[in-house]
C-alpha positions, 0 to 999 in steps of 0.5 A: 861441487863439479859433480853436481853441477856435472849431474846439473847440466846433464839433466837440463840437457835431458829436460831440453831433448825431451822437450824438443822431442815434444815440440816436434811430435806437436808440430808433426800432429798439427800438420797432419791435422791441418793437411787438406784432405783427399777429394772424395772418389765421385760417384759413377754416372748411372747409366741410362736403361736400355728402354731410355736409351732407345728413346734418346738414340732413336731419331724422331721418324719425319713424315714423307711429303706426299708428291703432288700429283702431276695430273692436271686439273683441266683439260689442256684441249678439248678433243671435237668430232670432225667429218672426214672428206664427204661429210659422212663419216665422222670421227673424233680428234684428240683423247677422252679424258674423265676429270671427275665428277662435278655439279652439273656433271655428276653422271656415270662415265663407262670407260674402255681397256685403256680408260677412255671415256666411251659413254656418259649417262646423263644424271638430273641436273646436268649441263651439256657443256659441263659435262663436255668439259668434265669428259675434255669434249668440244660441246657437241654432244647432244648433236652427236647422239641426235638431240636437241636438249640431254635429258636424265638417264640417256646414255650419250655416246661420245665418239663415233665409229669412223668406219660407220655413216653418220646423220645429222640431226637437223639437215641432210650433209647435201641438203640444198637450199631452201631444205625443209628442216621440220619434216626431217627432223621429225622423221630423224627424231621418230627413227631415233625412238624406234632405234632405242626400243629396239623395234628394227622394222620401224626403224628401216620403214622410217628409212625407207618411206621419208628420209632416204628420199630426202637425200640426194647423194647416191654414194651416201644413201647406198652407205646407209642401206647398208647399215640399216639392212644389216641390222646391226646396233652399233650403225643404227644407233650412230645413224639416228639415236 
C-alpha cells in the first residue's frame, strides 16, 4: 500500500513540474508576443541634385541702383559778354554750357576740345532766349552776331575773341548825341551780308566809304583797319556778321 501511494505521489509530482514548466513557456511566449516592437530604421532624406542645389544656394542677384547724375539741370549762372575798358573789345565771362536740346532750342551746337559751346546753328522755330538758356548765355546773341531778329540756318557765334575789335550793331561805342542810328545800321547790315558771301572788296568799300567816317575814335578806327586790311575771317566776322 506505501508503494502505490509512494508511486501516487511521485506522479502528481511529475504532472505539477511538467504543468509549471508549461505555465512558464505560455507566460514567456506571451511576453514576447505582447513586447513593442522595435521602430523601424527611417528612411535616408534624399539629397537635393546638384542642379536644385544651385538654385536654393545661390542668392538672388539685387539690381545696382543707378547713381543719379549729379549734372544739374539749369544753369547755376548765365555766363554774358562784357566790353573791356574803351569799349571795343569784348569778351565773354563765365563758361558755356549745352543742357540739351528743347522746344524752341532744337539747333545743332559745334563744341571746342575741352567741350564748350563755340557756335549755335539756328533751327526753325527757335527762340533767342531759349536758346540762351539752353547754351547757359546771357540773351544777347543776336546783338553779338549783329542782328536784330535770328533766323533758321544762322550760325551764331557765341563768344568773341577778346584779342579782336568788336561793332555794335545799332550805334558807334563813341557815338554822340543826336547819333543817326538809320544810316549805320544799314551800312553795318550791307557789310554784314558781304562778310557772309565772302565778297572782301565790298566789305572793305562799305568800310572805307560810310562807317569809318561815322567813327570818331582814332585809337578805334586804327584798331579796325587793321582788321579789315588783312582779310582775315575770323576779325571780319566779328566786326560785322
Amino acid at each position: 500500500m506505501s508503494q502505490v501511494r509512494k508511486h501516487f505521489n511521485m506522479s502528481r509530482t511529475a504532472k505539477l513540474t511538467t504543468t509549471l514548466a508549461a505555465l512558464v513557456f505560455a507566460a514567456t511566449a506571451l511576453v514576447g508576443c505582447t513586447a513593442t516592437a522595435a521602430p523601424e530604421a527611417a528612411e535616408p532624406t534624399p539629397k537635393a541634385s546638384p542642379a536644385v542645389a544651385a538654385v536654393e544656394t545661390t542668392p538672388t542677384p539685387t539690381a545696382t541702383p543707378t547713381p543719379e547724375s549729379t549734372e544739374p539741370k539749369t544753369c547755376s549762372r548765365m555766363s554774358e559778354v562784357v566790353s573791356t575798358p574803351g569799349g571795343l573789345y569784348w569778351e565773354r565771362q563765365g563758361t558755356l554750357r549745352d543742357m540739351g536740346a528743347r522746344p524752341f532750342a532744337e539747333g545743332e551746337v559745334t563744341l571746342d576740345e575741352e567741350g564748350v559751346p563755340v557756335t549755335y546753328t539756328v533751327a526753325p522755330g527757335d527762340v533767342e532766349a531759349v536758346i540762351a538758356e539752353r547754351l547757359c548765355a546771357y540773351p544777347n546773341l543776336g546783338w553779338l552776331n549783329h542782328v536784330r531778329d535770328i533766323y533758321p540756318d544762322q550760325v551764331l557765334w557765341l563768344s568773341p575773341d577778346p584779342e579782336l575789335p568788336s561793332l555794335d550793331l545799332f550805334s558807334p561805342i563813341d557815338a554822340p548825341a543826336g547819333f543817326q542810328q538809320i544810316p549805320y545800321q544799314d551800312a553795318m547790315s550791307a557789310a554784314r551780308q558781304a562778310v557772309d558771301a565772302g565778297d572782301i572788296d565790298t566789305v572793305r568799300a562799305i568800310w572805307n566809304n560810310t562807317i569809318k567816317g561815322m567813327l570818331t575814335n582814332q585809337e578805334a578806327i586804327n584798331a579796325i583797319q587793321q582788321v579789315v586790311d588783312s582779310g582775315d575771317p575770323d576779325g571780319r566776322r566779328q566786326l560785322f556778321s
